[in-house]
N, C-alpha and C positions, 0 to 999 in steps of 0.2 A: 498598489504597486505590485507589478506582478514578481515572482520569486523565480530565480533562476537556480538549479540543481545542476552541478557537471558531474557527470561518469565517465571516470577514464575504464581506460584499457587492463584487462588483469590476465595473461595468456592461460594459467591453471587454476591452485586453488583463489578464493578471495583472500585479499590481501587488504586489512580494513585500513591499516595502519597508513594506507596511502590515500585514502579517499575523501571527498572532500566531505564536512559533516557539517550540517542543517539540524535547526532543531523546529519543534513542532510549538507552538500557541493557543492559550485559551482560546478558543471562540466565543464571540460574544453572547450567546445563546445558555454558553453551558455554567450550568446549577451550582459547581464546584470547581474547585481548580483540579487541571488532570495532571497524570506525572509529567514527569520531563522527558522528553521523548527528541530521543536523534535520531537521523534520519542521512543513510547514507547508499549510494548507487556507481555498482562498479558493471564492466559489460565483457562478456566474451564474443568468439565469431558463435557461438550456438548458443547462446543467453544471454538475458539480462539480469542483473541481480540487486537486489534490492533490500537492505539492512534495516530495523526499527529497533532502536533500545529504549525499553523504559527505565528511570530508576528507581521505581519500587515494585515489586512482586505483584502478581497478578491478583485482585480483591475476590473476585470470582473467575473459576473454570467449570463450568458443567456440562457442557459441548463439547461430544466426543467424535460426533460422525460428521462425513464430510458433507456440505451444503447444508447444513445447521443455520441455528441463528445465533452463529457468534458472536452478534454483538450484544447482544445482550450479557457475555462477558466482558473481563476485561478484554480488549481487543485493540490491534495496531494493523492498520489500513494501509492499500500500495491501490490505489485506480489512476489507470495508463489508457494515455486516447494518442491517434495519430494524426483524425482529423479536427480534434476538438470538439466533435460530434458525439459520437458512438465510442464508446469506454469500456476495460476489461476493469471489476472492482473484484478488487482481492481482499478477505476479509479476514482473521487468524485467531486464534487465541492460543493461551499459554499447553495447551491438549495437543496442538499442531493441525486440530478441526479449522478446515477452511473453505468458505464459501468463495465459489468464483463462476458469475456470470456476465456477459457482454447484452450492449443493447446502447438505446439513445439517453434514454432516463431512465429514473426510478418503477414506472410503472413497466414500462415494457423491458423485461430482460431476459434470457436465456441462459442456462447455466450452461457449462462448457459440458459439462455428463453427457446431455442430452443433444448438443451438437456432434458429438465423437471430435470434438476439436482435442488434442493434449493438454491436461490439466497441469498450470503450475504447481514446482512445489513447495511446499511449505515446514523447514525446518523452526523447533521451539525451543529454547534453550534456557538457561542460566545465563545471566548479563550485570555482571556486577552484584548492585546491591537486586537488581529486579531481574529482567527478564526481553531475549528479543525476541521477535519474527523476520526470518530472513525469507526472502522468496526468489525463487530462480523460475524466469519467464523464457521457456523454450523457445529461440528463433524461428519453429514451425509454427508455433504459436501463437505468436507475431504476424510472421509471413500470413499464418490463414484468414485471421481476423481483417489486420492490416495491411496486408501488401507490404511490407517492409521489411528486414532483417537489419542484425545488429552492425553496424561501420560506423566510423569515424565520421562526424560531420552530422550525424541523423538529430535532429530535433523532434520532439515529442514531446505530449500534454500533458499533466501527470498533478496527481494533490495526495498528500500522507497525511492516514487520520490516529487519532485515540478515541478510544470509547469505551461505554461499558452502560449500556441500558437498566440491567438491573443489578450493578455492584451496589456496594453501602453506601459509597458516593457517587451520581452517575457524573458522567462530564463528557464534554468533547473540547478536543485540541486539532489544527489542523494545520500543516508546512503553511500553504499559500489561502490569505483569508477568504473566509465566505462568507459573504457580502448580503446573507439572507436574518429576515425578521426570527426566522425559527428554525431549529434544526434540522437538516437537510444537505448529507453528503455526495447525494448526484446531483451534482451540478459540475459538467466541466466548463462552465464559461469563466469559473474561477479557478479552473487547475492552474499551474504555473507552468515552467518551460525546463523540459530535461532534455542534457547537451552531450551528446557524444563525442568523448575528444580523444 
């Protein structure tokens, strides 16, 4: 069943308090259980924004530079497609290091660096007992990848992960499931559906 996610409207700063909150799922692939992981998406007219909290503290951060391989920390994931095709995968860890490139899959991808596209950003913070990654997707962003800009009414493809390749425990958790024998986070034929309202 596919997962539906709504993102309202926030004129200035984000305002979580209103937003509608989703939470993230073992996968069935993963070795251990991962934290608990909410997952919430608010929108401006020049952004999209996008919330992850874990609730416990990140196990491993060693990734400090941007297009790293964060996942091999702890890590909390935002990949946003328009056409269900071609997908931006945003990647983060608790350091605020974030890998972000676009493409169709896993093999073929391009990092935004090297298109001169505008890189989302990636704030890390303190979040209770753990730790979030919020990411704000500039509407040029958007616009250049996708054709789109942020309004009321927009639907788009979208799956939120957890991971951590080499923490003490690894695991993966993911919003809308994926339907695969072995780990494996591009795939958007399992993303779910994010609602602009």
């Amino acid at each position: 069943m596919t997962k539906q996610l709504h993102a309202f409207h926030s004129d200035f700063a984000a305002n979580w308090e209103h937003a509608e909150t989703q939470y993230l799922s073992p996968c069935r692939w993963s070795p251990n259980t991962p934290p608990h992981v909410s997952v919430q998406a608010l929108w401006r007219d020049d952004a999209l924004i996008f919330r992850l909290c874990s609730d416990t503290p990140p196990s491993r951060a060693v990734n400090t530079a941007q297009d790293s391989p964060v996942w091999e920390d702890s890590c909390l994931e935002c990949f946003l497609s328009a056409d269900g095709q071609h997908y931006l995968n945003l990647e983060g860890n608790a350091n605020a290091a974030m890998l972000a490139a676009f493409g169709p899959d896993r093999n073929n991808r391009q990092r935004l660096a090297d298109m001169g596209i505008p890189r989302p950003r990636l704030q890390a913070a303190a979040c209770g007992t753990g730790w979030e990654a919020v990411y704000t997707v500039p509407a040029e962003t958007l616009h250049l990848l996708f054709d789109v800009c942020p309004a009321a009414g927009l639907e788009l493809w979208a799956n939120f992960y957890v991971c951590g390749d080499r923490t003490p425990s690894p695991c993966y958790g993911a919003w809308n499931d994926v339907q695969t024998e072995t780990p494996d986070f591009h795939r958007p034929e399992f993303f779910g559906r994010l609602i602009l309202k």
